[in-house]
Legacy VTK file of the C-alpha trace (Angstrom):
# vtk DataFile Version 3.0
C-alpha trace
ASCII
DATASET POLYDATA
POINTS 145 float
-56.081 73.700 22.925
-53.833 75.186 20.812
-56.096 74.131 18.046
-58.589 76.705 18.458
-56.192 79.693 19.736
-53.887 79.533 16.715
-55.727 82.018 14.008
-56.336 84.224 17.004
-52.762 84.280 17.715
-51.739 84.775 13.855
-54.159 88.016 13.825
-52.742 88.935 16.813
-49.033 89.005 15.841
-49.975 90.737 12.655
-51.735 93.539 14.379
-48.580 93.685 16.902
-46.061 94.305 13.761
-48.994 96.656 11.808
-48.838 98.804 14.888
-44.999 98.343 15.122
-45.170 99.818 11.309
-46.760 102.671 12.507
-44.681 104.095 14.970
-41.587 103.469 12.069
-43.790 105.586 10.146
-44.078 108.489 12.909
-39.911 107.963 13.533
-39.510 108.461 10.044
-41.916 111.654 9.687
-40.093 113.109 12.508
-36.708 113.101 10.322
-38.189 114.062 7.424
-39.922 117.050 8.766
-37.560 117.715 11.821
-39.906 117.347 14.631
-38.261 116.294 17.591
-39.690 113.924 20.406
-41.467 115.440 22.702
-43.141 118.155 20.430
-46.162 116.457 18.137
-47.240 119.729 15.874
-45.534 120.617 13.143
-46.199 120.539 9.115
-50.167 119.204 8.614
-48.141 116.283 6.397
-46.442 115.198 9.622
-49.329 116.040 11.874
-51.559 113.494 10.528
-49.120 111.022 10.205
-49.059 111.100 14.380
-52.484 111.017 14.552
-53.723 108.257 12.470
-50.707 106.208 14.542
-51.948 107.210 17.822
-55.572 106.568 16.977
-55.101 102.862 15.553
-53.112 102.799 19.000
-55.955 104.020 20.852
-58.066 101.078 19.138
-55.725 98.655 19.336
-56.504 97.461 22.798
-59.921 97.117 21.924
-59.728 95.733 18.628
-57.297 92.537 20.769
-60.373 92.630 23.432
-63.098 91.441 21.284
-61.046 89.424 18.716
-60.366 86.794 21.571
-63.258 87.118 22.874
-64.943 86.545 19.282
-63.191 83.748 18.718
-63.319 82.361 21.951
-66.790 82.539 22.700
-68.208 82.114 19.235
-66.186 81.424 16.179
-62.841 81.646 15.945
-62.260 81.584 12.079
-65.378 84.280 12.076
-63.066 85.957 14.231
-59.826 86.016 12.222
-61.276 86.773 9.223
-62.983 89.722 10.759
-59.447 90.531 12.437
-58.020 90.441 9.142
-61.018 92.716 7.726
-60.767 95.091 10.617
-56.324 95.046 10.357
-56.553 95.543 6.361
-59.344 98.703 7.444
-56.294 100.196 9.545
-53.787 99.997 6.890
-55.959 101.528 4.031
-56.925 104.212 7.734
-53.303 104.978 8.287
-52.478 105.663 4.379
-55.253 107.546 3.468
-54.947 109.882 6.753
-51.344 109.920 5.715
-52.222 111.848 2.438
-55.571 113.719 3.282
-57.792 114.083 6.436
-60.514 113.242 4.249
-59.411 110.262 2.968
-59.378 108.625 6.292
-63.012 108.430 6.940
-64.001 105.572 4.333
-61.846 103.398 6.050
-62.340 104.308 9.727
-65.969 103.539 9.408
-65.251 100.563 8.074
-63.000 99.565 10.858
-65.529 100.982 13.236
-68.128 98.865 11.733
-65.919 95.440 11.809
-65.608 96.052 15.583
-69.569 96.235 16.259
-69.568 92.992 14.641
-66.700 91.843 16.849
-68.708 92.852 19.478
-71.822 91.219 18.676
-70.346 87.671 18.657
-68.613 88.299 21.645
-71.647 89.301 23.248
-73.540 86.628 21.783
-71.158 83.717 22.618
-70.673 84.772 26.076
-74.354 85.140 26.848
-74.663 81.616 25.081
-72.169 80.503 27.749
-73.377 81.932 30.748
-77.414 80.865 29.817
-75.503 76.932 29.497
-73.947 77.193 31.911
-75.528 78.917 34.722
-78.981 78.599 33.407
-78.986 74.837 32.465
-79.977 76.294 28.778
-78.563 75.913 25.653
-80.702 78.035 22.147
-78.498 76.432 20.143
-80.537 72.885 20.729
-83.886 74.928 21.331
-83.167 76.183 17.972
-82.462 73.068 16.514
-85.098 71.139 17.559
LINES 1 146
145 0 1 2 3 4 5 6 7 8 9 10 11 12 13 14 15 16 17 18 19 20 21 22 23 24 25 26 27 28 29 30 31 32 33 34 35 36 37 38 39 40 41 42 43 44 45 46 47 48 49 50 51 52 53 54 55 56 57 58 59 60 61 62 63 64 65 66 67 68 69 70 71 72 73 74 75 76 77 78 79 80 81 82 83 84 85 86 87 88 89 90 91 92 93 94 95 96 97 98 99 100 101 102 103 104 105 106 107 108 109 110 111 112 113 114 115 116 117 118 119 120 121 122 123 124 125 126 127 128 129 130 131 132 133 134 135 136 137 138 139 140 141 142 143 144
């Protein structure tokens, strides 16, 4: 079992401690700019600094969604590996937000586009499950026949 959990699980704890290097990088931009918890405006430098960590934490839930399922239903090394993409995406996200709102947008429609794909081979697995399993029928044999 564990067999085909484990690069799921790797991904997994690397996004945990990417998003855990986010919110050191929001602590820190509050003492260097003095903005004190609970106010989130201040300087623009500091200002985007919150928002590119709140927005990969907005996405984070999702991006953990559809990576198991990925790799569940359809391939879990495809899976990791677009993990890794889409984690690598949110680093180059976070930076680039960090020194210019416009330098964010390569890199968040990157990420955006790595989850479609994690959604399409969720989708795709788990229809391929349900039509074997509640249908009786399985494309992958109709196709290779």
């Amino acid at each position: 079992m564990l067999e085909q959990i484990h690069l799921l699980a790797a991904v997994t704890v690397l996004g945990v401690l990417e998003q855990a290097y986010f919110f050191l990088q929001v602590i820190h931009a509050r003492r260097t700019f003095g903005v004190s918890p609970p106010n989130i405006s201040g300087p623009p430098e500091f200002e985007r600094i919150f928002r590119a960590q709140v927005n990969s934490s907005e996405y984070f839930p999702i991006f953990v969604a559809l990576l198991w399922q990925a790799g569940l239903f359809f391939h879990q090394g495809l899976a990791a590996a677009l993990g890794l993409l889409y984690l690598y995406s949110r680093y180059c996200y976070f930076m680039g937000y960090r020194a210019s709102s416009s330098d964010r947008l390569a890199p968040i429609y990157f990420s955006t586009g790595v989850l479609w794909v994690l959604v399409a081979a969720a989708t795709l697995g788990l229809v391929h499950f349900f039509l074997c399993h509640y249908v009786g029928l399985n494309v992958l044999r109709l196709l290779a026949a």
